[in-house]
C-alpha positions in Angstrom: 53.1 30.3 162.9 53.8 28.1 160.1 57.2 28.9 158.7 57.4 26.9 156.1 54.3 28.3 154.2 55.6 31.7 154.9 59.0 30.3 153.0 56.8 29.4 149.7 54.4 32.6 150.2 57.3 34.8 150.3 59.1 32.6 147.8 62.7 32.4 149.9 64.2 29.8 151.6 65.8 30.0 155.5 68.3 28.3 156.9 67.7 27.0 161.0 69.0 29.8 162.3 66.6 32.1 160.3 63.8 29.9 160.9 64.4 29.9 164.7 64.9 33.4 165.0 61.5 34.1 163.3 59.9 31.5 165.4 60.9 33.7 168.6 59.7 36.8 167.1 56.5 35.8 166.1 55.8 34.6 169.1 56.5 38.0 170.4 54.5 39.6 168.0 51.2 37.3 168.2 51.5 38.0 172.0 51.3 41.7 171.4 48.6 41.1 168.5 46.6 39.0 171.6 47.5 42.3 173.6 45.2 44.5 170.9 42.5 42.2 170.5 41.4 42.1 174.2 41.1 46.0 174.2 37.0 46.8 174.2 36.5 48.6 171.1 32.5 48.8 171.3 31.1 51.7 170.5 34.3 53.1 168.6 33.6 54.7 165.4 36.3 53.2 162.4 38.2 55.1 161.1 40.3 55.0 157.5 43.1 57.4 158.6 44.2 57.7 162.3 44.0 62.1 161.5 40.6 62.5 160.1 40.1 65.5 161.4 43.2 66.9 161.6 42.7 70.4 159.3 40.2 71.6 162.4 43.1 71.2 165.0 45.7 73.7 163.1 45.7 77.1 163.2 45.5 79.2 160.0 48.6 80.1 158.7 49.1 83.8 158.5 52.8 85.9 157.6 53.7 87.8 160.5 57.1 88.0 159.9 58.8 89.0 156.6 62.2 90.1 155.6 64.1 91.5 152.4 65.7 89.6 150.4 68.8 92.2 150.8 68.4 91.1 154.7 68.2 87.2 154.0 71.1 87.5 151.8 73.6 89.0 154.2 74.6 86.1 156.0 74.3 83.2 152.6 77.6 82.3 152.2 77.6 83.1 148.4 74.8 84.4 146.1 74.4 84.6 142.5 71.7 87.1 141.0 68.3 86.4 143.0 69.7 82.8 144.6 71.5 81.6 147.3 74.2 79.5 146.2 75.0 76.0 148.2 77.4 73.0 148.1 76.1 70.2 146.8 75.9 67.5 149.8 75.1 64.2 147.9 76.9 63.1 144.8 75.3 62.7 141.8 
């Protein structure tokens, strides 16, 4: 892997350490990319998105359970007119 043409693609600049550290990774990763490429794909039809198909595989959704809003409000911790109030968890 040429590091230094990565360094002007990507427009930054490495110190040794970075650019050694990459090195061994690469090499990692291009072993695993050699991995791939030696799997027999003949006959295997492309595909754009690995769940094509996925809508045929999942059931239909259907309610089979419902309950009041009377019922889903008895254990909120505090309500106000049709809502269930919450704490506010991030800050704004």
């Amino acid at each position: 892997m040429n590091i230094e043409k990565l360094e002007r693609d990507l427009m930054i600049r490495l110190n040794d350490s970075e650019r050694e550290f990459i090195k061994n990774k690469s090499k990692n990763f291009l072993f695993h990319v050699a991995l791939l490429n030696k799997v027999d794909t003949q006959g295997v039809q492309p595909m754009t998105y690995p769940n094509m198909d996925v809508r045929s595989r999942l059931r239909e959704d259907t309610v089979d359970h419902v309950i009041t809003q009377e019922l889903a409000f008895e254990n909120a911790p505090k309500t106000h007119d049709d809502y269930i109030e919450i704490v506010q968890v991030i800050d704004k």
